[in-house]
C-alpha positions in Angstrom: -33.0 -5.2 54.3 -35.6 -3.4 52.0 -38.3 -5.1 49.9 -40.4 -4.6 46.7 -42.9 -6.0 45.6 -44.8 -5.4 42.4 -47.4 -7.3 40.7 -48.1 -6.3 36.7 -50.7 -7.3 34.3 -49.6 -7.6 30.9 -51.7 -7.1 28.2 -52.6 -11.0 26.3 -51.0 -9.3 22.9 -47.6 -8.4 25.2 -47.1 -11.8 27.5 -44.4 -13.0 25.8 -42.2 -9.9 25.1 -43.2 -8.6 28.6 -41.8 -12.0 30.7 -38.8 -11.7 28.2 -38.2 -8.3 29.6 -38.8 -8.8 33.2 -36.2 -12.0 33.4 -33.8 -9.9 31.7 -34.1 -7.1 33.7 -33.9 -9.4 36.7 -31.0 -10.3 35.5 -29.2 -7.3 34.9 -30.3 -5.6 38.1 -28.3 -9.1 40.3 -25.3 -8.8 37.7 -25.1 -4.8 37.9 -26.5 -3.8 41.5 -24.4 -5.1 44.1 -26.7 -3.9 46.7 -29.5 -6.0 45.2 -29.8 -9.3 46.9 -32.4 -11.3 45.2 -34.8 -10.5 42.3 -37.1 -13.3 41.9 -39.8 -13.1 38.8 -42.9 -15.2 39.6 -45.4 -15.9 36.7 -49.0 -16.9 38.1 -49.9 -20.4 37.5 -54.3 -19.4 36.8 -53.5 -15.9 34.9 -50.7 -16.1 32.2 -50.2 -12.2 32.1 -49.6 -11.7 35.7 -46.5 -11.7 37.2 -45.2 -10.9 40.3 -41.3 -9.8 41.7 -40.0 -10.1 44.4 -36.5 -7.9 45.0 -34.5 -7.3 47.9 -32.3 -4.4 48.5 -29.7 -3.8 51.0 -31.0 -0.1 51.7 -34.1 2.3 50.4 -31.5 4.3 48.8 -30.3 1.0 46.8 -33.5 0.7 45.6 -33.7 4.1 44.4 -30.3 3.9 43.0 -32.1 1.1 40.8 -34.8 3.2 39.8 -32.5 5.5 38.8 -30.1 2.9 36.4 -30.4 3.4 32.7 -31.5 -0.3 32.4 -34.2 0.1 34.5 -35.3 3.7 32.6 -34.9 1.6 29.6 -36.7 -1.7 30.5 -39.7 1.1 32.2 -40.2 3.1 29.1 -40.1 -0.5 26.9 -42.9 -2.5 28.7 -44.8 0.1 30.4 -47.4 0.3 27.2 -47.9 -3.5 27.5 -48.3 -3.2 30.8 -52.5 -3.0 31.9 -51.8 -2.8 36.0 -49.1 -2.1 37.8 -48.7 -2.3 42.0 -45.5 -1.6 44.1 -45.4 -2.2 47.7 -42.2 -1.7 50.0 -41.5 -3.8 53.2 -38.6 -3.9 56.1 -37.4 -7.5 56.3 -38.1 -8.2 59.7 -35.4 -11.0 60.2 -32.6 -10.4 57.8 -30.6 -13.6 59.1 -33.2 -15.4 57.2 -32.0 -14.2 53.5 -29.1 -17.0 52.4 -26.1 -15.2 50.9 
């Protein structure tokens, strides 16, 4: 299994509009992507415009596949001017009979 992770910092003006966006997005990826597994959105408790995902791929080509979707091209171009930082990191699951199907 492959995993992303990304923490963004909205910009205060953009909180709002921006978690709307990410949950749908989330979403969409688990209804559209069969090879996405999980997708979760966490908002930080101490900074309200930081957020951070958490998505899980069957492959590294299912995750480009996603980055390749026209909901992700859509939902990129749409938040990345409220957007202030932006960090992805990719990871092998090392035990993939822990993820619950």
């Amino acid at each position: 299994m492959y995993v992303v992770t990304v923490t963004f910092e909205a910009y205060a003006a953009h909180i709002d509009a921006f978690r709307d966006a990410v949950l749908a997005q989330a979403r969409t990826s688990l209804d559209r992507e069969p090879e996405c597994r999980r997708f979760d959105v966490c908002l930080a408790a101490d900074h309200p415009g930081r957020v951070f995902l958490y998505e899980l791929y069957d492959t590294p080509a299912a995750f480009q596949a996603h980055l390749k979707s026209d909901h992700f091209k859509s939902f990129n171009a749409t938040v990345t001017p409220w957007v202030r930082n932006k960090h992805v990191d990719t990871w092998n699951l090392s035990d993939p009979a822990s993820v619950r199907k």
